[in-house]
C-alpha distance (Angstrom), angle and dihedral (degrees) to the residues before:
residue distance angle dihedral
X1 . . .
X2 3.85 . .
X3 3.85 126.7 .
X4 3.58 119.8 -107.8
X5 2.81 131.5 -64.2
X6 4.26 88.7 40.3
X7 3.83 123.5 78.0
X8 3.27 122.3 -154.7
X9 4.00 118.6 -153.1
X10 4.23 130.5 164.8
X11 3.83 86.1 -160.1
X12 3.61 105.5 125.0
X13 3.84 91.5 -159.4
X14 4.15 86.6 69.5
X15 3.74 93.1 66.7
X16 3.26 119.1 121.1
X17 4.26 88.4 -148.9
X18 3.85 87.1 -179.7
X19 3.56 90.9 62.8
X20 3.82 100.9 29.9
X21 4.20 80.7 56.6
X22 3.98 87.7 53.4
X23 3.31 92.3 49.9
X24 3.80 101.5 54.3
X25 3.56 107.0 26.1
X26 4.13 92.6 35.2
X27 4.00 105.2 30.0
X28 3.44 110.5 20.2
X29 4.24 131.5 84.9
X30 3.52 98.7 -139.0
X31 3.72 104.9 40.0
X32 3.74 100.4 34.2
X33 3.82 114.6 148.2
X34 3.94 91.0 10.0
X35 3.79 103.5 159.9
X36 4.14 114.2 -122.7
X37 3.35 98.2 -117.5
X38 3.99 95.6 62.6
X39 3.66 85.5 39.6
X40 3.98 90.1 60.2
X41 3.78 97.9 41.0
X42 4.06 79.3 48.1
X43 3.60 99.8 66.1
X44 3.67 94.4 18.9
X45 4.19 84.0 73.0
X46 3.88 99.7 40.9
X47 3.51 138.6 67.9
X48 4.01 107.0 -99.8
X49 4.14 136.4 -155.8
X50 3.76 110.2 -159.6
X51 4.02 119.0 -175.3
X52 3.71 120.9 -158.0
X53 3.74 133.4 -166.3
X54 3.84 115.8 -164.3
X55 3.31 120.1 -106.7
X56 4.14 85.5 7.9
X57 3.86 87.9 65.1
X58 3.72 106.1 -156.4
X59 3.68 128.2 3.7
X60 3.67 115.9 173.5
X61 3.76 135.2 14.7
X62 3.53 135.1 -160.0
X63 4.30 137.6 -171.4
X64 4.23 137.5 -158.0
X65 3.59 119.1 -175.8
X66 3.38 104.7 -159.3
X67 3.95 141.9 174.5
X68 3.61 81.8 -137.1
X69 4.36 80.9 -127.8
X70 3.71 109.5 51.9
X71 3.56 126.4 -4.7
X72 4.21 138.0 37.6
X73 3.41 135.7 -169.7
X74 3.82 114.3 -154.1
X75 3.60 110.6 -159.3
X76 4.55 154.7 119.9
X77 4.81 74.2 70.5
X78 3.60 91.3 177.8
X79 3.96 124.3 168.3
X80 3.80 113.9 178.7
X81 3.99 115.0 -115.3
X82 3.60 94.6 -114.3
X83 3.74 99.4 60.2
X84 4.20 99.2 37.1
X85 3.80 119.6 128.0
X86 3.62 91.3 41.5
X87 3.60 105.1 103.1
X88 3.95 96.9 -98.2
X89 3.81 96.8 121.2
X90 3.59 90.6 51.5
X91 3.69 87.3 42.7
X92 3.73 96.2 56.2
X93 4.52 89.1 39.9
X94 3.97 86.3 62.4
X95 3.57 93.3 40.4
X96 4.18 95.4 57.7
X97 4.39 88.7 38.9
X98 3.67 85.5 57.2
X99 3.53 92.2 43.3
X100 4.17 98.9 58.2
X101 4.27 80.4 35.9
X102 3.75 86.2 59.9
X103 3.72 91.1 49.5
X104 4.06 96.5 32.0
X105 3.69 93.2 -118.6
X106 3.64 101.6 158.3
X107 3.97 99.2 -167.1
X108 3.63 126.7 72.3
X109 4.08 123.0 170.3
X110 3.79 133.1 -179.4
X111 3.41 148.4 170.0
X112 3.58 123.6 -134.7
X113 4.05 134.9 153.8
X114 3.45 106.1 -170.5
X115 4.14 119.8 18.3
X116 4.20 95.7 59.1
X117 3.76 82.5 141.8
X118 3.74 99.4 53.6
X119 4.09 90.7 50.1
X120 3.77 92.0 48.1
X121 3.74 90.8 61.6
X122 3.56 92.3 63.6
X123 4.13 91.9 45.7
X124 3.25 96.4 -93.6
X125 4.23 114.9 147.4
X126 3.86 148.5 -166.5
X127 4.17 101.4 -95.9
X128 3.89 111.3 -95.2
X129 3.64 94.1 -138.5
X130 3.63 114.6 22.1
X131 3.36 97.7 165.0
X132 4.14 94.8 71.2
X133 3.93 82.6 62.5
X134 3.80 120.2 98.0
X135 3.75 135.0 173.0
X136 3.72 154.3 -165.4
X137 3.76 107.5 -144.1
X138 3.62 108.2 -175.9
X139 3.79 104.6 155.1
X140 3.69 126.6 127.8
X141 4.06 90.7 -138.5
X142 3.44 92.5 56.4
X143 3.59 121.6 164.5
X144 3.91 115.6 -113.6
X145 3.77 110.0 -113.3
């Protein structure tokens, strides 16, 4: 699915969770100061897209919780500094569409603040009607309004 020299694997065994947990709870806005243990049991329950680089080991990261049926979550999209402006987020979008395709899941949602553009390449779009959407946000990390 990637270029060379990136690898792209759903094996959940290839993740590097050290660095995945660095990522989130160290790097990232929306997951900063996430303890390990949530992180774990996070990608432990969802289907998972790792991409690996060689000697570089892996380099971005990506997450859909799914019913499997009806509904996915794409989220924790990370690509590592070092190896951005490659293609990888892109890379990782097409690989969780395909994914709910696969399984004719017809509704994906995410979250994002800053890479709009990269989401909308892979048909991604603002909600229609935001306002029937509701939530319970109970998370330590949260985002300031």
């Amino acid at each position: 699915m990637t270029t060379a020299p990136y690898r792209l694997s759903e094996a959940h065994d290839e993740l590097d969770m050290d660095r995945v947990f660095a990522w989130l709870s160290g790097e990232s806005y929306w997951a900063k100061g996430r303890p390990r243990e949530i992180v774990e049991r996070s990608f432990a329950a969802s289907a998972v897209c790792g991409i690996y680089a060689g000697p570089d080991g892996q380099v971005a990261v990506a997450r859909l919780v799914s019913d499997g049926a009806t509904f996915a979550w794409y989220c924790d999209v990370y690509v590592d500094p070092a190896h951005r402006g490659h293609g990888l987020g892109s890379a990782l979008t097409r690989w969780a569409v395909r994914w709910a395709e696969e399984r004719d899941v017809h509704r994906i949602l995410l979250g994002t603040r800053d890479a709009h553009e990269v989401y909308a390449r892979a048909g991604f779009a603002p909600l229609p009607r935001p306002e029937i959407f509701m939530q319970i946000d109970r998370r330590p990390q949260r985002l300031p309004d």
